[in-house]
Structure formats: C-alpha cells, structure tokens
mmCIF file of the protein (N, C-alpha, C, O) and its ligand, coordinates in Angstrom:
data_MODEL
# 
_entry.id   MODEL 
# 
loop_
_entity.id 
_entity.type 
_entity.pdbx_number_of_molecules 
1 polymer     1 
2 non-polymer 1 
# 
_entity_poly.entity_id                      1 
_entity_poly.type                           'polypeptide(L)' 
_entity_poly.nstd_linkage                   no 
_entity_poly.nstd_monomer                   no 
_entity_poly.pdbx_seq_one_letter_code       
;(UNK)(UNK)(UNK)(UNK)(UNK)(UNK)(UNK)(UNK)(UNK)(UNK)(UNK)(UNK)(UNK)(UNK)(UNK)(UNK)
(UNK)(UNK)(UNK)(UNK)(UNK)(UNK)(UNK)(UNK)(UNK)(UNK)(UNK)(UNK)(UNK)(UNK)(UNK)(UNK)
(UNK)(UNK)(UNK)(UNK)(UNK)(UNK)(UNK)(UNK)(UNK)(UNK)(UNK)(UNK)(UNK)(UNK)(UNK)
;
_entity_poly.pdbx_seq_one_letter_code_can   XXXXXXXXXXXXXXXXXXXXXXXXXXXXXXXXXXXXXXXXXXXXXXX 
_entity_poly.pdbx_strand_id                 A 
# 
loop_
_entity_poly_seq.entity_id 
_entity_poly_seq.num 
_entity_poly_seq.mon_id 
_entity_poly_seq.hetero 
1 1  UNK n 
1 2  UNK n 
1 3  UNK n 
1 4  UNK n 
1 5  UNK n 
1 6  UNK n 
1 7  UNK n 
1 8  UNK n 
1 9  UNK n 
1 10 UNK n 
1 11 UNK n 
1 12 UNK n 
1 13 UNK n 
1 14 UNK n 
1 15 UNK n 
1 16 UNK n 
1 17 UNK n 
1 18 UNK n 
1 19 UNK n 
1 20 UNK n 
1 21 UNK n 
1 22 UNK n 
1 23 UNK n 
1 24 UNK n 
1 25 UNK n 
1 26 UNK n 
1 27 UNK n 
1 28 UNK n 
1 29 UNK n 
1 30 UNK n 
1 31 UNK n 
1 32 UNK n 
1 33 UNK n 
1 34 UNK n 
1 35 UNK n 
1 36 UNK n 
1 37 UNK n 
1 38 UNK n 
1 39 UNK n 
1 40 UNK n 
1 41 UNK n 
1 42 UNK n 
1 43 UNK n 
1 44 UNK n 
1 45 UNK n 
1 46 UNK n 
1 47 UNK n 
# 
loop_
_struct_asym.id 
_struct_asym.entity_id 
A 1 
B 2 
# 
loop_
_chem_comp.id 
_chem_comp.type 
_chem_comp.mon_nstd_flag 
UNK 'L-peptide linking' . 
ZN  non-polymer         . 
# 
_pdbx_entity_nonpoly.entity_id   2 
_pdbx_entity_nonpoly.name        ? 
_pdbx_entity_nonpoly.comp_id     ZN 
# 
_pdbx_nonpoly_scheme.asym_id         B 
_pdbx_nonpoly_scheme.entity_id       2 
_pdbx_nonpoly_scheme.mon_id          ZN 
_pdbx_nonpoly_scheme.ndb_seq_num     1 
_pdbx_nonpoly_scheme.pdb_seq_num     101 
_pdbx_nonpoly_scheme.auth_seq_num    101 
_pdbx_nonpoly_scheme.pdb_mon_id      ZN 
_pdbx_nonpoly_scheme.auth_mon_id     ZN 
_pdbx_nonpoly_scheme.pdb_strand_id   A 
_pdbx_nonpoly_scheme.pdb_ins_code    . 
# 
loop_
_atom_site.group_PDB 
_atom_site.id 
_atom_site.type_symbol 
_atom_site.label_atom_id 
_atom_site.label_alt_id 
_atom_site.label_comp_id 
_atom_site.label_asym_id 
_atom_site.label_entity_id 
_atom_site.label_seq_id 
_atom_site.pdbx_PDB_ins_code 
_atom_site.Cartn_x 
_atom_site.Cartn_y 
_atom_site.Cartn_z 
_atom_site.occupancy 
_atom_site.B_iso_or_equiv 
_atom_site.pdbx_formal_charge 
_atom_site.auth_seq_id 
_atom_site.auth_comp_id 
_atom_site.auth_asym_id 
_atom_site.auth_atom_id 
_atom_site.pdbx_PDB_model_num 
ATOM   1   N  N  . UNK A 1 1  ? 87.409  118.874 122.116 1.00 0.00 ? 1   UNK A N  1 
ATOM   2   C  CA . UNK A 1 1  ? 86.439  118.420 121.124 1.00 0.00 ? 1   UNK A CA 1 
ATOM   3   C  C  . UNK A 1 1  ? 87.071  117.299 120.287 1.00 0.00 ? 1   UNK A C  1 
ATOM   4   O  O  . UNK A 1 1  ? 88.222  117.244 119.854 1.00 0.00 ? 1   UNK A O  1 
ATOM   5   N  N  . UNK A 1 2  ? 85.950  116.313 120.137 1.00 0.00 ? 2   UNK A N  1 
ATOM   6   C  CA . UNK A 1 2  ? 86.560  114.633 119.276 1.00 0.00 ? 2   UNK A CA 1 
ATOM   7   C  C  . UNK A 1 2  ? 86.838  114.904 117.969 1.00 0.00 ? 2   UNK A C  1 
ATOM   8   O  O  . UNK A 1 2  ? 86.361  116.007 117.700 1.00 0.00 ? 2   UNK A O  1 
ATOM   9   N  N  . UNK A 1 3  ? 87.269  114.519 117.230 1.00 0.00 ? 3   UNK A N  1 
ATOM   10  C  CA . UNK A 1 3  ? 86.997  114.587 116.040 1.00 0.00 ? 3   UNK A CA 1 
ATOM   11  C  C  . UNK A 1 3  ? 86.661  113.238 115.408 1.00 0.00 ? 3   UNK A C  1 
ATOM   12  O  O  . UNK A 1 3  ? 87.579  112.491 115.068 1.00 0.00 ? 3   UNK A O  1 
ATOM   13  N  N  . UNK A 1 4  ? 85.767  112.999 115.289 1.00 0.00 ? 4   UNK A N  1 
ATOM   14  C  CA . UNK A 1 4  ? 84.791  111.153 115.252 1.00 0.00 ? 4   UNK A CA 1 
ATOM   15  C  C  . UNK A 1 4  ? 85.600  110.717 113.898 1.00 0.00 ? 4   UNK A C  1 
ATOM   16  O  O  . UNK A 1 4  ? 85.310  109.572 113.554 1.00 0.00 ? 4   UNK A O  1 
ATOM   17  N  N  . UNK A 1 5  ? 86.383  111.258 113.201 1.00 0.00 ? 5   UNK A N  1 
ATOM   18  C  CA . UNK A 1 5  ? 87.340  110.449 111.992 1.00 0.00 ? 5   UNK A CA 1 
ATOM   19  C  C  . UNK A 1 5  ? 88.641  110.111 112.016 1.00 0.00 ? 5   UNK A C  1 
ATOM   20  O  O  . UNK A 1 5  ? 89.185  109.360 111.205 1.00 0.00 ? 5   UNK A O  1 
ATOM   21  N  N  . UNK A 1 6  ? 89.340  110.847 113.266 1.00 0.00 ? 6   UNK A N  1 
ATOM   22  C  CA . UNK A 1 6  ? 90.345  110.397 114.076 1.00 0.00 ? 6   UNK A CA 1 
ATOM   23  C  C  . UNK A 1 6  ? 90.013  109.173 115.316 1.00 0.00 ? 6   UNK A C  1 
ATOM   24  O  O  . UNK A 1 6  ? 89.207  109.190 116.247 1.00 0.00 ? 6   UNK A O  1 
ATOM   25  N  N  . UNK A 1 7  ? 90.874  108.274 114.937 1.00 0.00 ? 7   UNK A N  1 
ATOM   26  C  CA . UNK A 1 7  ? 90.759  107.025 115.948 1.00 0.00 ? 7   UNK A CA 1 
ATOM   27  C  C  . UNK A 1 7  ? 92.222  106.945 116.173 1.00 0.00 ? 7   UNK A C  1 
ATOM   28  O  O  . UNK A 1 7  ? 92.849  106.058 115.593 1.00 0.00 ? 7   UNK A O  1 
ATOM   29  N  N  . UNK A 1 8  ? 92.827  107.776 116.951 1.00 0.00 ? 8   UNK A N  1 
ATOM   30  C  CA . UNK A 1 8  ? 94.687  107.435 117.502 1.00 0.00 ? 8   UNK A CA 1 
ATOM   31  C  C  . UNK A 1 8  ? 94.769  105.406 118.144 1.00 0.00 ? 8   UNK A C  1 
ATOM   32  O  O  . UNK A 1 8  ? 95.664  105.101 118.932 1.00 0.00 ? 8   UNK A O  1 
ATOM   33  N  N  . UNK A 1 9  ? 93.800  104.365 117.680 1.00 0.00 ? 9   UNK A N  1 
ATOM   34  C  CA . UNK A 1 9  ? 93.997  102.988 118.327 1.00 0.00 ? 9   UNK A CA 1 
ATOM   35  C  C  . UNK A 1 9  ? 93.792  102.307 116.860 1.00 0.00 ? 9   UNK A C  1 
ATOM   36  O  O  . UNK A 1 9  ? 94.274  101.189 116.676 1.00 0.00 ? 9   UNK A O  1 
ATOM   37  N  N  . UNK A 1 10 ? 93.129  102.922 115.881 1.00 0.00 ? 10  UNK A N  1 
ATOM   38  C  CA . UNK A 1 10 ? 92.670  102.253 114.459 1.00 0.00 ? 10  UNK A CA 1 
ATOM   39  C  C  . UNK A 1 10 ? 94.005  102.140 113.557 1.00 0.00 ? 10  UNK A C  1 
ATOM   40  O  O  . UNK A 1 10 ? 95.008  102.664 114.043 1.00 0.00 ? 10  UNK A O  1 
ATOM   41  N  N  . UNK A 1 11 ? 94.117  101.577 112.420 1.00 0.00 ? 11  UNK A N  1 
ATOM   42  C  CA . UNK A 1 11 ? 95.323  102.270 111.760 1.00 0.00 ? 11  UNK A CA 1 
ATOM   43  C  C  . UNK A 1 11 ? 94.870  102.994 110.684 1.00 0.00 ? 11  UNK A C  1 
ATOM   44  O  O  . UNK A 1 11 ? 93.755  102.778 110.209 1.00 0.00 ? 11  UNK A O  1 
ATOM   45  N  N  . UNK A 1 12 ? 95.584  103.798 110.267 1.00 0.00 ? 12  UNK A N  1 
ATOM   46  C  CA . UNK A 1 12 ? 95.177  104.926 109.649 1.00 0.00 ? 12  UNK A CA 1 
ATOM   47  C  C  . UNK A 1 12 ? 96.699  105.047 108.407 1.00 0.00 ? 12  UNK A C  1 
ATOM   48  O  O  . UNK A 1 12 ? 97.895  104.759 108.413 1.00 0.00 ? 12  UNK A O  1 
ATOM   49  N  N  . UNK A 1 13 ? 95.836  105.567 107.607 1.00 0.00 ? 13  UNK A N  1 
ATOM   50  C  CA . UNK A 1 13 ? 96.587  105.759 106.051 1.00 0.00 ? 13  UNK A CA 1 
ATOM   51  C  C  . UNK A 1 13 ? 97.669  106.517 106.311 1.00 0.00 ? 13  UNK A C  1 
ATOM   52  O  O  . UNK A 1 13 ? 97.492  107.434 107.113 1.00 0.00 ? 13  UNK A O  1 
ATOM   53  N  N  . UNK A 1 14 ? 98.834  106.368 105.811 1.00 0.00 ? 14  UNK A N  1 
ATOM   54  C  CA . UNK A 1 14 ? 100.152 107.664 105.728 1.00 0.00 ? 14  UNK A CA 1 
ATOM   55  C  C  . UNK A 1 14 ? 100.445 107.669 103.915 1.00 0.00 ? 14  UNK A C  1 
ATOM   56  O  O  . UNK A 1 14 ? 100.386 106.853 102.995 1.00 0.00 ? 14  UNK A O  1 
ATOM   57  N  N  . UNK A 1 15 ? 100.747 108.961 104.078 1.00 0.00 ? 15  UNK A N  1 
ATOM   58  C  CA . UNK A 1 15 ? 101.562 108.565 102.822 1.00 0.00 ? 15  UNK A CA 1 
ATOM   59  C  C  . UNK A 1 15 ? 102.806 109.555 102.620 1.00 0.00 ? 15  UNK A C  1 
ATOM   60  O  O  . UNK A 1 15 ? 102.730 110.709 103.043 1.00 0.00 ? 15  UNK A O  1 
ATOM   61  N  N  . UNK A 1 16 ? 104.144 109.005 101.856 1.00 0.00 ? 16  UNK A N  1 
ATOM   62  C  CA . UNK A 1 16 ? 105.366 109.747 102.185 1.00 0.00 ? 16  UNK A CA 1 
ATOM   63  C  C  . UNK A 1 16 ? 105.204 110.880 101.071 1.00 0.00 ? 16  UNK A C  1 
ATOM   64  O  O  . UNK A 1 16 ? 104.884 110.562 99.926  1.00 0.00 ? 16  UNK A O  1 
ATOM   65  N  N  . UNK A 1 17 ? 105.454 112.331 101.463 1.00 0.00 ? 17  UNK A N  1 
ATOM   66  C  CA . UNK A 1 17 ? 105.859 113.454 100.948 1.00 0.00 ? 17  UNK A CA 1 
ATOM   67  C  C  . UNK A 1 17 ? 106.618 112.902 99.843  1.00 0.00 ? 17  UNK A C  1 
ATOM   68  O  O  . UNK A 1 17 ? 106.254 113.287 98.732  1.00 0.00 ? 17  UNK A O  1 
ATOM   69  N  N  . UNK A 1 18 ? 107.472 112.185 99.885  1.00 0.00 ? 18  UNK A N  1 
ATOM   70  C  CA . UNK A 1 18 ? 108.516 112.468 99.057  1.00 0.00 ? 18  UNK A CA 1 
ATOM   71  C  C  . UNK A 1 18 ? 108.485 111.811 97.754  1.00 0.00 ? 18  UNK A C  1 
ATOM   72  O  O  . UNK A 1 18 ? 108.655 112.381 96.677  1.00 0.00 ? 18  UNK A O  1 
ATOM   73  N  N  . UNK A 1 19 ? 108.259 110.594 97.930  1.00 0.00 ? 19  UNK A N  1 
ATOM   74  C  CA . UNK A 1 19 ? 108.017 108.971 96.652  1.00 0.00 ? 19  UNK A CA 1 
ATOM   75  C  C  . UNK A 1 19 ? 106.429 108.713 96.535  1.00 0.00 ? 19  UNK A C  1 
ATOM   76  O  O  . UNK A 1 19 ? 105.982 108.050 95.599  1.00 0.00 ? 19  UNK A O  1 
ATOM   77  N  N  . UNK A 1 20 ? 105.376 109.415 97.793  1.00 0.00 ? 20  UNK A N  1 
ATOM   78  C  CA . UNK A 1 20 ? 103.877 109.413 97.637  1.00 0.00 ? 20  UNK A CA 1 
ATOM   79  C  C  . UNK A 1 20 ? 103.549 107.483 98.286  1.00 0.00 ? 20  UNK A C  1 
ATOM   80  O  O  . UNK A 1 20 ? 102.456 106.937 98.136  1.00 0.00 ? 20  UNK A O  1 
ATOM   81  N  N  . UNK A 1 21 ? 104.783 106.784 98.973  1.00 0.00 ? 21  UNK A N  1 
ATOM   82  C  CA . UNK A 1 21 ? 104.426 105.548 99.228  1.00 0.00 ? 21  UNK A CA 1 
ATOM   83  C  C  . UNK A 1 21 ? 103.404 105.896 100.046 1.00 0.00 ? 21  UNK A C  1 
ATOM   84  O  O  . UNK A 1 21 ? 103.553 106.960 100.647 1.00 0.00 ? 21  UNK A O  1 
ATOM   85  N  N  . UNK A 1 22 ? 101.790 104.911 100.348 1.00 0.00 ? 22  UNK A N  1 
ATOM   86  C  CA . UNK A 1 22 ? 101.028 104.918 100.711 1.00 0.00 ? 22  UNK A CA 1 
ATOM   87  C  C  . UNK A 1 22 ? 101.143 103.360 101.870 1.00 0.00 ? 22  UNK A C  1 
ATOM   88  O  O  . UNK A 1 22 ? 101.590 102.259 101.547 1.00 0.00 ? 22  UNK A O  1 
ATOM   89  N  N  . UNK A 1 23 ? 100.644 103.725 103.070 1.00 0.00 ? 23  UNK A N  1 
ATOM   90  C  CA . UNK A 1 23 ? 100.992 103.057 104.123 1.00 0.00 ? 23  UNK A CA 1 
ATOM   91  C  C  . UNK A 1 23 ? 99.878  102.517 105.352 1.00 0.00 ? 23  UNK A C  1 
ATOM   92  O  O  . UNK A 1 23 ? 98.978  103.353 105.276 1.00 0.00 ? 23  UNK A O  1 
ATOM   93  N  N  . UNK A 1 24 ? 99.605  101.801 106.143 1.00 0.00 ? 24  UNK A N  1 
ATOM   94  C  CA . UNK A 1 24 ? 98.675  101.819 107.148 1.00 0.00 ? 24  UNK A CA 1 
ATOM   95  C  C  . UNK A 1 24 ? 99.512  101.726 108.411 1.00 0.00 ? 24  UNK A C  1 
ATOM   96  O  O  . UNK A 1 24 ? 100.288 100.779 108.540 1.00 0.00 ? 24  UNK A O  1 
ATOM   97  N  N  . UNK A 1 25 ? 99.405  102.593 109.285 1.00 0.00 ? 25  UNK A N  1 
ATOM   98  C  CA . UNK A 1 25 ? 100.140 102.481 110.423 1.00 0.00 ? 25  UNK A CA 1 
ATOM   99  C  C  . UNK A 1 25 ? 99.256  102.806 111.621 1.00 0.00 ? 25  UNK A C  1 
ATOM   100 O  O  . UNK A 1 25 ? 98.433  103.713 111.492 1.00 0.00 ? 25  UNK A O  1 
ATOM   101 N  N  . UNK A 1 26 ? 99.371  101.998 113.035 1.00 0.00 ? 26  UNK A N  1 
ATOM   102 C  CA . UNK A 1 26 ? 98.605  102.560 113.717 1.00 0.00 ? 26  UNK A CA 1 
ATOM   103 C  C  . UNK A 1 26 ? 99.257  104.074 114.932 1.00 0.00 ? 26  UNK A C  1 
ATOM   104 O  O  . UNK A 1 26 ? 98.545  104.818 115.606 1.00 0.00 ? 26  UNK A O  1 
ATOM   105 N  N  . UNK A 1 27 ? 100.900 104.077 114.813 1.00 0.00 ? 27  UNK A N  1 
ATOM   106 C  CA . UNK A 1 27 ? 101.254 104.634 115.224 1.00 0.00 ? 27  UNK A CA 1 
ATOM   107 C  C  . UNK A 1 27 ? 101.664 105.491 113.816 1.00 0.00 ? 27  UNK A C  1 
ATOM   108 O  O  . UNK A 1 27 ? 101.556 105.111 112.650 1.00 0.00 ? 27  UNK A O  1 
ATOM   109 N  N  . UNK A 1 28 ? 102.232 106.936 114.401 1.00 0.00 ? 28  UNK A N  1 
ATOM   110 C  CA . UNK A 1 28 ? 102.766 107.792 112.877 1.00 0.00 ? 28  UNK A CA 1 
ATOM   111 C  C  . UNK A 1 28 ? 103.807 107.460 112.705 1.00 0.00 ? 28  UNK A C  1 
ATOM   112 O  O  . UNK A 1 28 ? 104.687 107.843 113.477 1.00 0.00 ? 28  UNK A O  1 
ATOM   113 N  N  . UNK A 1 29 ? 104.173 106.421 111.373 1.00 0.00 ? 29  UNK A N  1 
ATOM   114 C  CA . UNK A 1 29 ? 105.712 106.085 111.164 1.00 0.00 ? 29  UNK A CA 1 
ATOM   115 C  C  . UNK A 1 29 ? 106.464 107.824 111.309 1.00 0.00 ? 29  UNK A C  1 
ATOM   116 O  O  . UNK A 1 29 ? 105.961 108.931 111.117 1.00 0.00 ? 29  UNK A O  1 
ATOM   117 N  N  . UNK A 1 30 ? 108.037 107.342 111.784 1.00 0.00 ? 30  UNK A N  1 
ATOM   118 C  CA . UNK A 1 30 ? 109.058 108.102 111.731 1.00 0.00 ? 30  UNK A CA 1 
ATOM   119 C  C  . UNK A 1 30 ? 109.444 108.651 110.334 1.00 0.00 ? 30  UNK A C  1 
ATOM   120 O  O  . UNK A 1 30 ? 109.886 109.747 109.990 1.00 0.00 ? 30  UNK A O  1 
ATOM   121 N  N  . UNK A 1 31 ? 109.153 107.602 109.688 1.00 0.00 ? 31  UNK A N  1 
ATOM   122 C  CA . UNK A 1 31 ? 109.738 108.106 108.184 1.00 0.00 ? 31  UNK A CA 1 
ATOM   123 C  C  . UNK A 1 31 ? 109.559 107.079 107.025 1.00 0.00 ? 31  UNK A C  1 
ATOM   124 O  O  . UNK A 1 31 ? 109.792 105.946 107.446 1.00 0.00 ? 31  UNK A O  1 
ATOM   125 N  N  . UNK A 1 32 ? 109.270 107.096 105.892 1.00 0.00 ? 32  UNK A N  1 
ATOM   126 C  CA . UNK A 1 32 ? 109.127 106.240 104.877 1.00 0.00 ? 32  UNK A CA 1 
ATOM   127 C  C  . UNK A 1 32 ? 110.200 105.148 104.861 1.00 0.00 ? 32  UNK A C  1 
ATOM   128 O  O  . UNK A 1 32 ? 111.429 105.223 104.887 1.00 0.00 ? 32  UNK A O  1 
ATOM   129 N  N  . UNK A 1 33 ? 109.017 103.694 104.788 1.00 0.00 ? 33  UNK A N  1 
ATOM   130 C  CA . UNK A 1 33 ? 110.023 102.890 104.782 1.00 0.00 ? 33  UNK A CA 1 
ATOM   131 C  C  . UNK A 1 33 ? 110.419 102.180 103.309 1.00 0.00 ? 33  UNK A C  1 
ATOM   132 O  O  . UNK A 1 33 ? 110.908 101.056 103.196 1.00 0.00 ? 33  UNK A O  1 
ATOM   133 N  N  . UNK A 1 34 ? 110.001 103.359 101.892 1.00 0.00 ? 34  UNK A N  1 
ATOM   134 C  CA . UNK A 1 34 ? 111.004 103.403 101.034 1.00 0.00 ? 34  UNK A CA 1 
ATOM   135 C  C  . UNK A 1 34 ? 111.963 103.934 100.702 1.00 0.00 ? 34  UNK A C  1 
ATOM   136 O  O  . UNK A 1 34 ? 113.050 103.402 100.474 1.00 0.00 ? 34  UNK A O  1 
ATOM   137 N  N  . UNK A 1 35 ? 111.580 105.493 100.603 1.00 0.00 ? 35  UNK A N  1 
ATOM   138 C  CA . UNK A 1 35 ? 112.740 106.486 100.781 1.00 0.00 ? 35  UNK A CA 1 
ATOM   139 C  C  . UNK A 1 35 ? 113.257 107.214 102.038 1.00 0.00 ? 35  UNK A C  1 
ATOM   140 O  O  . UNK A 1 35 ? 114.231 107.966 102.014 1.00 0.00 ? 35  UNK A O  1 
ATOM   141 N  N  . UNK A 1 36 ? 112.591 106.955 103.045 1.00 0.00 ? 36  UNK A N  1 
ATOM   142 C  CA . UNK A 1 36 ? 113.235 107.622 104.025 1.00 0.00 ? 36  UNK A CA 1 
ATOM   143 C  C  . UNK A 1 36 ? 112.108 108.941 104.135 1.00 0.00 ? 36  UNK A C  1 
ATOM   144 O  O  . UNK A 1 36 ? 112.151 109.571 105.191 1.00 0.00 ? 36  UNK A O  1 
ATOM   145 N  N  . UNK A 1 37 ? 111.480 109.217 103.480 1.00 0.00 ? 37  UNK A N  1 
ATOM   146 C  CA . UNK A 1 37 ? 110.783 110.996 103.736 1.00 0.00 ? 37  UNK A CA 1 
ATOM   147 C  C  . UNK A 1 37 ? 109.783 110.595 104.723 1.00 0.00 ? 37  UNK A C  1 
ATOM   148 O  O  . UNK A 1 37 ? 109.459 109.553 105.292 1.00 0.00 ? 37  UNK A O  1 
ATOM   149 N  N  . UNK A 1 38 ? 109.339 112.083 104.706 1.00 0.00 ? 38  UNK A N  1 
ATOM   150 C  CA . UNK A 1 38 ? 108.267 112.171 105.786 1.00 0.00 ? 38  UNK A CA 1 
ATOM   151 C  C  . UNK A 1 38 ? 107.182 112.137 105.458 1.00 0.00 ? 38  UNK A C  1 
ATOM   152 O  O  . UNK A 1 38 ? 106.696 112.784 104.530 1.00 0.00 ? 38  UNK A O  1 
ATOM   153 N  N  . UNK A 1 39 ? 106.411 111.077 106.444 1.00 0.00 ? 39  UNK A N  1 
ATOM   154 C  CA . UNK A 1 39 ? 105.189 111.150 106.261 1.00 0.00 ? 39  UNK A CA 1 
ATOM   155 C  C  . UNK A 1 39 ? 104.334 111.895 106.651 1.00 0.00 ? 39  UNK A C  1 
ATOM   156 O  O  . UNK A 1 39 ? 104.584 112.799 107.447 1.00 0.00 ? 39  UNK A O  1 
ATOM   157 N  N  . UNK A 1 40 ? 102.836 111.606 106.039 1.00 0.00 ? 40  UNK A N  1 
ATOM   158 C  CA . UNK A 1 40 ? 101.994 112.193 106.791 1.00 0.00 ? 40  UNK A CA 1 
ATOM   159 C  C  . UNK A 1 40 ? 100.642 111.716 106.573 1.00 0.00 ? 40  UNK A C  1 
ATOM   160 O  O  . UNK A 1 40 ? 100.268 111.334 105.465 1.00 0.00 ? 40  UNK A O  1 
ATOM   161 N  N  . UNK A 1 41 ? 99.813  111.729 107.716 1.00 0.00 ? 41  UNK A N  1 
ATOM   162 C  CA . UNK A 1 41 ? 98.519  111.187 108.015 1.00 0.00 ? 41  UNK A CA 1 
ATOM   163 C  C  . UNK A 1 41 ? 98.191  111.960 106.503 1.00 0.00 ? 41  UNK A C  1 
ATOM   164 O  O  . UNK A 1 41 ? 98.737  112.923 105.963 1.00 0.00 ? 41  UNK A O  1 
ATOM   165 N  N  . UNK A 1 42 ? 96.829  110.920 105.999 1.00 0.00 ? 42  UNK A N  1 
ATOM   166 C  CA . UNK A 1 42 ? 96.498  111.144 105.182 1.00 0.00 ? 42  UNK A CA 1 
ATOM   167 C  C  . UNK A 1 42 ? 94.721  111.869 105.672 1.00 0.00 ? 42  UNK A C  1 
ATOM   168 O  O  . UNK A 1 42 ? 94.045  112.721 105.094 1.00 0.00 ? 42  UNK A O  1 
ATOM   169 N  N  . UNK A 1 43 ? 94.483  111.183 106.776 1.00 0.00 ? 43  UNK A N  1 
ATOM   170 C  CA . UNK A 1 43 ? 93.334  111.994 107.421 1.00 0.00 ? 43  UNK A CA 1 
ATOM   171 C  C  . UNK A 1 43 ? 93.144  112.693 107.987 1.00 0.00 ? 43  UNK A C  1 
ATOM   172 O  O  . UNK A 1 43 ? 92.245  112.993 108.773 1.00 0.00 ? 43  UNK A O  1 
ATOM   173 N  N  . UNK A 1 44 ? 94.472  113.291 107.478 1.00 0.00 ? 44  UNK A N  1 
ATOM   174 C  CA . UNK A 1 44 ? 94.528  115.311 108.776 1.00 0.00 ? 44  UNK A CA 1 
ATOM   175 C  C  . UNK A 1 44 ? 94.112  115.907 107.215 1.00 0.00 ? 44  UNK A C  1 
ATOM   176 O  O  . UNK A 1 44 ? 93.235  115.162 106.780 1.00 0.00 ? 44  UNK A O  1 
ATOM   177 N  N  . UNK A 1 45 ? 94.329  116.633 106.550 1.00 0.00 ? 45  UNK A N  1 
ATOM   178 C  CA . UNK A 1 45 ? 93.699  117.995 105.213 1.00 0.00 ? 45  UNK A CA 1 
ATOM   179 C  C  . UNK A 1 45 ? 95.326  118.687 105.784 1.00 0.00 ? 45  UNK A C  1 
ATOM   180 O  O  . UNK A 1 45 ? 95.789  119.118 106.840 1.00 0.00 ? 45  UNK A O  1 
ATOM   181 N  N  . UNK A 1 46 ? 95.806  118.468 104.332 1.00 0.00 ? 46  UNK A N  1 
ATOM   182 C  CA . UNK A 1 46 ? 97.080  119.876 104.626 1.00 0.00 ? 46  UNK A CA 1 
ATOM   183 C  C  . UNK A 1 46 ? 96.546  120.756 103.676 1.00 0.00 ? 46  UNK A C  1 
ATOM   184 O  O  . UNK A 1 46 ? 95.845  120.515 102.694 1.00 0.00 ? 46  UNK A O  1 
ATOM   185 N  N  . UNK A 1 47 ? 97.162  122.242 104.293 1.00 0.00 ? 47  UNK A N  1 
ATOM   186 C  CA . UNK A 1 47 ? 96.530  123.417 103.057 1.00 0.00 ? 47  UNK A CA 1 
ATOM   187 C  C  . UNK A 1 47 ? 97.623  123.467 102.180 1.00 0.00 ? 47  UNK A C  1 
ATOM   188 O  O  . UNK A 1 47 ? 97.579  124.181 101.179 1.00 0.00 ? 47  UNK A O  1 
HETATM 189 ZN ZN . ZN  B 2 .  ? 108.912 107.685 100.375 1.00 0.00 2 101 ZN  A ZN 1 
# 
C-alpha cells in the first residue's frame, strides 16, 4: 500500500534530532551537516 505523501524521487524535509537543523534532501542524509546528529524525515510522525 502507497502512501500518496511519500515521494522516495521528491525532496523531502529532514530535520536533525540533535541542533533541530532543518534540511531538504532527496536521499535520507547520513547525518547532520551541522552537528553531526541524526536525522529524520520530517514526513514520517514519530510517537
Ligand atoms: Zn544537527
């Protein structure tokens, strides 16, 4: 099943856990390219 707000070819928002840098990437960066933390899609919902 699609999920029509995921586009894995669009770029899509990240933002780092750690410093909150906000990002557009079309692949999932490895890691913040201010502090180093981890990111994360901003259009997945974490609980
Ligand atoms: Zn950061």
């Amino acid at each position: 099943m699609m999920d029509p707000e995921y586009d894995p070819n669009a770029e899509n928002p990240y933002e780092c856990f750690m410093c909150g840098t906000a990002i557009e990437a079309r692949n999932n960066p490895d890691s913040c390219p201010n502090c180093g933390g981890e990111m994360r899609n901003r259009l997945i919902p974490v609980e």
